[in-house]
N, C-alpha and C positions, 0 to 999 in steps of 0.2 A: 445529575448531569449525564449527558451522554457520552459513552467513551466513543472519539473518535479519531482517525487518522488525523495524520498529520501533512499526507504523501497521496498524490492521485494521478492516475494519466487518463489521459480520457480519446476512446478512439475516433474520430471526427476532423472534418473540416476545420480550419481554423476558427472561423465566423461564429460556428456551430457549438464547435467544442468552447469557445468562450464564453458564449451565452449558457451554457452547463455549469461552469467553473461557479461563474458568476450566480445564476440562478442555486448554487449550494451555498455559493457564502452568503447571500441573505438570507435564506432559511435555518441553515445550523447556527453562522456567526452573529446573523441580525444586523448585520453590516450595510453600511449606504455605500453604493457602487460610484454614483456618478459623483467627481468633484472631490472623489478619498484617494490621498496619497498612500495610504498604506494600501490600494490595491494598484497593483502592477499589474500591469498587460504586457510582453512582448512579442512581438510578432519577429518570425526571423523565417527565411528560407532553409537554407541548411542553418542548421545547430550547431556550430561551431566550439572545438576548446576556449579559446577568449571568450567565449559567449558567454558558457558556465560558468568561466571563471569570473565572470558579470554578475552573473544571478549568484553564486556564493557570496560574491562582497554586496551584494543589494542586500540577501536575504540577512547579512550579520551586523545590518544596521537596525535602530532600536524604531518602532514605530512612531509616529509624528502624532497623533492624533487618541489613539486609542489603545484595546489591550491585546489586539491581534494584526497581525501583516500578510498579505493574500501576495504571492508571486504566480502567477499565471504565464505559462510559457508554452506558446502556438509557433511549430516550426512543421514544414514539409518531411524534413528529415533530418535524422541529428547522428550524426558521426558516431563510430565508438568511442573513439577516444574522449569525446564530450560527453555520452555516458557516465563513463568510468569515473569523468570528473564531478558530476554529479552526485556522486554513491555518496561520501560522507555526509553530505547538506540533505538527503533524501531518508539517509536512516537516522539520522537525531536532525532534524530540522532545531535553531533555536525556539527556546520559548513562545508559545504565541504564534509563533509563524505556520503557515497553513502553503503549499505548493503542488500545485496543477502544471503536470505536461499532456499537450496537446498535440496528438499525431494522427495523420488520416489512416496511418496501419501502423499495428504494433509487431507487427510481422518481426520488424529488424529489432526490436528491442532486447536487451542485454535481460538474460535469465536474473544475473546478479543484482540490475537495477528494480524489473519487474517485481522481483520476490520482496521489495522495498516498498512496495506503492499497493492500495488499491483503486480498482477497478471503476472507473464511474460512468454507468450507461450515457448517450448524448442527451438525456434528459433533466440530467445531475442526480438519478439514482443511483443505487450500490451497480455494478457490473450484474447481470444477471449470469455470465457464465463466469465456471468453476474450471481450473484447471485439471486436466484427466486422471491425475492423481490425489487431488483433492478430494474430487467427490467420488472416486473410490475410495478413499478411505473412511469418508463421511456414510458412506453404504454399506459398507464390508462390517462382516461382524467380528464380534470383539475378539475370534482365535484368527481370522485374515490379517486384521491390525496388527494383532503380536506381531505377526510373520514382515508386516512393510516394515514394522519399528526394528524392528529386530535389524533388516536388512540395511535400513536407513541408519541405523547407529554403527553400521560396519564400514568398514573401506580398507585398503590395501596400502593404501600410501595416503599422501597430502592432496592429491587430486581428487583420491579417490572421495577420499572423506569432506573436502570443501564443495563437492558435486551435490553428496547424499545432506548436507547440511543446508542447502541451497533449496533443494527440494524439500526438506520438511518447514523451510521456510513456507515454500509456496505451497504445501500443504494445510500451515497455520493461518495463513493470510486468504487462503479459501474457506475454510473452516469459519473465519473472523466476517468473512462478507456475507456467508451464510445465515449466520446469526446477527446480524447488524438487519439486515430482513427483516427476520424472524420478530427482532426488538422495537421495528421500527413498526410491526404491528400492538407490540403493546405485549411480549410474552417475558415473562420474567424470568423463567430459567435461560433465555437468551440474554439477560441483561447479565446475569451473572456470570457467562461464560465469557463476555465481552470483558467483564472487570478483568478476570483470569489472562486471558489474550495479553490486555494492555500490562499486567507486572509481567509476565514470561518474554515478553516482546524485548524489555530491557536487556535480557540475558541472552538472546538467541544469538545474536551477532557477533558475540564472545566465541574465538576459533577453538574454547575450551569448556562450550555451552554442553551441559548433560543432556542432549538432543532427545534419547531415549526417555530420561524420566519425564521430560516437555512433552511428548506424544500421548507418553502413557498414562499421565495426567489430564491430558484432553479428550482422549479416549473414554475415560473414565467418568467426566461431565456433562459431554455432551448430550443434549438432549437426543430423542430416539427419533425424533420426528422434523429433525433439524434442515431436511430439504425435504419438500413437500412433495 
């Protein structure tokens, strides 16, 4: 089976970015769109705190039908504060549940939320861009990595450290789209690094995660030829 998210924002129009959302859950989940209560659509202008607080009590209800739940959420623009209330339903979504946000720019999106989600082209493919520290680390050789991991496991205080943990998030979660590519050609050291991804994933979001041996354990897997 395929390891995959659970979390996706997608950059598009509403219209557009639905029909993506949509076009993934029938191909990964095999899911019937039209006439399925377990697939939610919401359309909203701004994104509101009540709003989220909507889609949390939707998403923590049990599906009606089947053995997965689609929440799809197409808004113009979504508040921080509606963000932030997002964050826990975004990094452990329940069981089965699958969630799509939809914005026409990621521009304003919360580092904290982003680092939680991947990327999915208007197509319903993986994102094809990497974030600039991603795929330098994915490039960089293996004495350069030392050097990010190294820095990345430091910090001076609680800022410091919740910043540099942020970013090797979003370095893992580029790393993870990379290779979702790669597997979605048929490459098996990519499938394997994808299993790796999904058990470390459990632990990253712990403010007590060994960030450094996570890196250096991915460093160390990764395949050589993992962007093309």
């Amino acid at each position: 089976m395929k390891n995959r998210h659970h979390a996706f924002v997608i950059e598009a129009e509403a219209e557009e970015g639905i029909g993506a959302a949509e076009t993934w859950v029938r191909q990964e989940l095999g899911m019937q769109i039209e006439n399925n209560p377990d697939v939610v659509v919401l359309r909203h202008g701004l994104f509101s705190v009540e709003d989220a607080r909507r889609v949390c009590e939707s998403a923590g209800q049990a599906p009606f039908t089947g053995e997965y739940k689609v929440l799809i959420i197409a808004a113009s623009r979504a508040y921080h504060e509606a963000q932030n209330a997002l964050l826990k339903l975004f990094e452990e979504p329940p069981p089965g549940t699958y969630l799509f946000l939809i914005l026409p720019s990621l521009g304003g999106l919360l580092p904290t939320l982003r680092s939680r989600v991947q990327e999915l082209g208007a197509g319903g493919e993986p994102g094809r861009t990497l974030s600039k520290e991603a795929e330098q680390f994915i490039t960089a050789t293996r004495e350069k990595r030392s050097a990010m991991i190294k820095k990345l496991a430091s910090g001076s205080d609680d800022e410091g450290r919740r910043e540099n943990r942020e970013e090797a998030i979003a370095i893992i979660n580029g790393i993870e789209a990379a290779a979702y590519r790669k597997f979605s050609g048929g490459d098996g050291e990519a499938a394997a690094l994808l299993s790796d991804i999904a058990t470390l994933r459990t632990h990253l979001y712990d403010r007590s995660a060994p960030v450094r041996m996570i890196l250096e354990h991915l460093s160390l897997v990764m395949p050589k030829n993992l962007i093309q």
